[in-house]
C-alpha angles and dihedrals in degrees: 000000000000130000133234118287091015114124093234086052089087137025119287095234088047121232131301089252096060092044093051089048098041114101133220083260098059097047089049093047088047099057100042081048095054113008091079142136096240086042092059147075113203108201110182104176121178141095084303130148095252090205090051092042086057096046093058095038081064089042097053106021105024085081094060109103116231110241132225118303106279101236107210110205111216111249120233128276112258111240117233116252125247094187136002120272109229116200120198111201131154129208134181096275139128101226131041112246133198131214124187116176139184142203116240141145149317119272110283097003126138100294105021092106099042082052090053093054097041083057091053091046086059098035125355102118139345101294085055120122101250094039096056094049115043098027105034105022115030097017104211095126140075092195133336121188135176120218129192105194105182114185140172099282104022140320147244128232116211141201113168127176151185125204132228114254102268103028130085129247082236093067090054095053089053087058090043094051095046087057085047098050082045095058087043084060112042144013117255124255122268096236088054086051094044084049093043087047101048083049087054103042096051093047085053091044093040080051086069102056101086120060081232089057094053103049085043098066087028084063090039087050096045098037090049110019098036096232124083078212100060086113097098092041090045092051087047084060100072089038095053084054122117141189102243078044094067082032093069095035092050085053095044099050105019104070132126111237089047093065139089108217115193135189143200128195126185120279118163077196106056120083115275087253093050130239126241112247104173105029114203117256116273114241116239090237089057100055084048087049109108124199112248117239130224121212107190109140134252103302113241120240110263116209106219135200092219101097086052092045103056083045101062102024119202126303109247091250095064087048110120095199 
């Protein structure tokens, strides 16, 4: 979905190669380089004395030297697609499964939440689109969902689906193709956004009712909005949504020939998380693409109060709880 050099392109955690080969030094330069003070965001929520609360965050955390100034190279642009990219893989698995996915946008940019709620038209519940007709009416398929994932620097829009027994992962995308060519068309009903937004609006408020759950959105706000307090714009967001709004984003990012459609048939001798056995075609763009490097100097060594810390743990009366 991604192209060369992009972030997204590869696993977060790398891959196995690179952590057998990496050395006690690089470890060591990696984390002076990132886990730093000016590189982090500290969120304690809680029925906590918020002056007292201060007073031990300097404590434990004030001696710890900033480190150097984390340069972010800018990821490559993604190429626009002239045809889809079909992947053939096969997994240890009972049932044939489908994936198609999208490129879209950065999380909350213009058209994230019109992607959100296009995901719940097509198969957010069981009176979705996608869910009527190929579960409950037509009955050619175990489970279909619709996923929007929006991240920092882009996002992913996802369809993935399981046959029936007996029926073959090309009759669902036929169904599938004909909902998307439906939402190209035309703009969804009213009645299909005010049900897609109401889904949307209690998961956001039943996000809220553990302690876990609020400090949660109040990091992701900070981290990615900026502001601790987005809550009341991001739930504007949805409100401000029409539906010639999802019409036009369902036309911009849904179309055929932008999407990677993979699929996996049943193998008992292929690995539990599958192997790829026709790789989709490499775009020209992306064999010209080149990896951006990052020339930020050897990270100094930073001296830090944990060990001492964790060896003489906090008097009773710096306990917040």
């Amino acid at each position: 979905v991604f192209p060369v050099g992009h972030p997204y392109r590869h696993e977060v955690i790398g891959s196995m190669a690179d952590l057998d080969a990496a050395t006690e030094d690089d470890s060591r330069h990696f984390f002076n380089r990132f886990y730093a003070p000016n590189n982090a965001t500290l969120l304690i929520a809680g029925d906590l004395d918020g002056a007292r609360v201060k007073e031990l965050v300097e404590k434990y955390f004030g001696p710890i030297p900033a480190g150097l100034e984390v340069a972010r190279p800018t990821p490559p642009p993604i190429p626009a697609s002239a045809s889809e990219r079909r992947i053939a893989m096969e997994a240890n698995i009972n049932l044939p499964r489908g994936l198609h996915a999208w490129n879209t946008v950065p999380l909350f940019a213009p058209g994230d939440a019109e992607l959100d709620l296009l995901a719940k038209v097509l198969a957010g519940g069981k009176s979705s689109r996608l869910h009527r007709r190929l579960v409950y009416e037509l009955k050619l398929a175990q489970s279909v969902s619709a996923t929007h994932i929006s991240r920092m620097l882009g996002g992913t829009f996802e369809i993935a689906y399981v046959p029936m027994q007996g029926h073959t992962l090309a009759e669902v995308e036929a169904v599938i193709d004909e909902e998307l060519a439906k939402l190209r068309e035309q703009p969804v009903e009213a009645v299909e956004l005010e049900r897609a937004r109401n889904e949307l609006k209690t998961e956001s408020v039943r996000g809220l009712e553990t302690l876990q759950g609020v400090a949660g959105r109040l990091l992701t706000y900070d981290v990615f909005a900026g502001d601790p307090a987005y809550l009341g714009r991001d739930l504007a967001r949805y409100e401000a949504a029409t539906p010639e709004l999802l019409h036009k984003w369902a036309s911009q990012v849904l179309r055929v020939a932008s999407r990677v459609n993979i699929k996996v048939e049943p193998n008992p001798a292929a690995p539990l998380m599958g192997r790829v056995v026709s790789p989709a075609k490499t775009a020209a763009s992306d064999k010209a693409a080149v990896v951006p490097k990052v020339s930020a100097g050897k990270p100094k060594s930073r001296q830090t109060p944990d060990a001492e810390f964790r060896a003489q743990p906090p008097a009773a009366a710096e306990r917040l709880t």
